[in-house]
N, C-alpha and C positions, 0 to 999 in steps of 0.2 A: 504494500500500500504506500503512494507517496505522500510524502508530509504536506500537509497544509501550511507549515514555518518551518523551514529548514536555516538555520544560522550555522555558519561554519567560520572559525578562526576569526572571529570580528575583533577588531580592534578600532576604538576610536582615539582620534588625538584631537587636543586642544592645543592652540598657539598658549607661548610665553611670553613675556613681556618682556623687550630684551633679546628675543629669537631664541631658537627651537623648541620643542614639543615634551608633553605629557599625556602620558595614554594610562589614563585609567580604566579604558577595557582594555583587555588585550588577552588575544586565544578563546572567547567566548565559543562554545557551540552546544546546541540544543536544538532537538526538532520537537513538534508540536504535530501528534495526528490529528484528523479532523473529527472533532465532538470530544475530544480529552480536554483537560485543562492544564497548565502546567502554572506553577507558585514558583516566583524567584524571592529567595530569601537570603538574607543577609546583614553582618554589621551594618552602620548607619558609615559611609561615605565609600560603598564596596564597591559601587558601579550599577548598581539594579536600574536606578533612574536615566543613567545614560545609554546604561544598554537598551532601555525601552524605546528612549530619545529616539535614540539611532536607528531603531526600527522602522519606525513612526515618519520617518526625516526629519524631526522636529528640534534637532541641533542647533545651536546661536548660528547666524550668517556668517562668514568670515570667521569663527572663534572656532567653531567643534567639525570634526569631520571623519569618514568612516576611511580609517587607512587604511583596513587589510580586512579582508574574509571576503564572505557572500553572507545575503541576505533573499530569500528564496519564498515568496508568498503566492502559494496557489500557482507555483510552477513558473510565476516571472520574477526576475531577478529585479530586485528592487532599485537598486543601484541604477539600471537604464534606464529608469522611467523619469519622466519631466516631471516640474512641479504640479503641472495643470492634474495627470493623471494620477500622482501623489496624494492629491486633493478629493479627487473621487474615492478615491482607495478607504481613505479616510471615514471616519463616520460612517460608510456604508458598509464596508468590507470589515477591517479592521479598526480598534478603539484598545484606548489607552487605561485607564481608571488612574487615576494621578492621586498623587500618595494622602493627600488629605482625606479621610475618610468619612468625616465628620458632614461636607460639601460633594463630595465626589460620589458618595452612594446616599443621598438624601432622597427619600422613596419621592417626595414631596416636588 
């Protein structure tokens, strides 16, 4: 069966102030079958937020960027896709739940 999210070797980097890079992901891989769930857990500054980021495209412009792996959703690679179709992806296909819980799963 193929995954629905296949992530292989992701690594994101951020600019430094000054020049060169910090990759606080780096080697990320996880696949997600379709109707499973999958929990990323982890200390508070491990990378869960950015590796969603990344997923997402949802990176600072200019600041964060995906330097190495694949990112594999529903069999097209994420990476080739433009903003505009990033955008559909979005909200319809896939969704984030962003770490505040309190706002972010309010039934209301």
């Amino acid at each position: 069966m193929t995954a629905l999210l296949e992530v292989k070797g992701l690594r994101t980097s951020f600019k430094l102030e000054g020049g060169g890079e910090f990759s606080p992901v780096d080697g990320v891989s996880f696949s997600v079958q379709a109707g499973r769930t999958l929990g990323i857990v982890g200390e508070s500054g491990c990378g869960k937020s950015v590796t969603s980021l990344s997923i997402m495209g949802l990176l600072p412009k200019g600041q964060g960027r995906v330097s190495a792996g694949s990112i594999v959703f529903e069999g097209r690679d994420l990476a080739s896709l433009g903003a505009e179709e990033m955008r559909r992806l979005r909200g319809n296909r896939m969704a984030m739940i962003f770490q505040e819980p309190m706002t972010s799963l309010n039934p209301a």
